[in-house]
C-alpha positions, 0 to 999 in steps of 0.5 A: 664523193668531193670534186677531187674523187671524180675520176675514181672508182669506189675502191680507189676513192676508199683508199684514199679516203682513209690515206687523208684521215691521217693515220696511214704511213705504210700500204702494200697491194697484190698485183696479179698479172699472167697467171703470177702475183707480184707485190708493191709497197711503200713506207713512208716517204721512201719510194715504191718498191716491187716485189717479184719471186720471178724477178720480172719488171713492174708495168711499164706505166705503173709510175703513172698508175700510182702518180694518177691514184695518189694525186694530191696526196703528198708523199704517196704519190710519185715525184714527178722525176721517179721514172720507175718503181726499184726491186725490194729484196725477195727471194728467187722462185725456180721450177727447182725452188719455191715453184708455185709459191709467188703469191706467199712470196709476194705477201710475205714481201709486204709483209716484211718491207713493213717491219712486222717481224716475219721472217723473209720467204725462201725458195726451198729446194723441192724434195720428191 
């Protein structure tokens, strides 16, 4: 561990690791907050987005979350004028449609901002 990955846990410090070796430009991760998954996901240089089937709003200290992660770790961490995390595109999950399925669209919502050619998770109308 060098004096920079002090602070980490051996996971953070894994991942960021492998962000130094040069060969990431794209990461995504699960959060799993009250009982629903939501996802996060950068590409690029491009901003973090937020992916929520139940359409709720990131933590309110994510941004500083992931500045404190990414630090020192060029475009993957925040810029310091970056005050939110904006919505990406996903699909609204119901008690009518897509009830229970937050976890696969929370997947499906990396999975697609990546570009890996998945179709787009949608809330089907549930038929009893």
């Amino acid at each position: 561990m060098n004096k920079v990955d002090a602070p980490y846990s051996a996971e953070i410090i894994a991942m960021r690791k492998r962000i130094r070796s040069g060969g990431v430009d794209s990461l995504g991760f699960i959060s799993w907050t009250a009982d629903h998954y939501s996802a996060i996901c950068k590409i690029f240089i491009a901003d973090f987005e937020h992916g929520d089937s139940l359409q709720r709003s990131p933590a309110e200290d994510i941004v500083d979350i992931l500045r404190w992660a990414f630090s020192g770790l060029g475009h993957f961490a925040p810029p310091p004028e970056q005050k939110s995390i904006k919505a990406g595109p996903i699909d609204l999950q119901s008690i009518y449609a897509g009830m229970g399925s937050c976890g696969i669209a929370a997947t499906n919502f990396i999975e697609t901002q990546m570009g890996l050619g998945i179709p787009c998770w949608q809330a089907m109308v549930r038929v009893t």
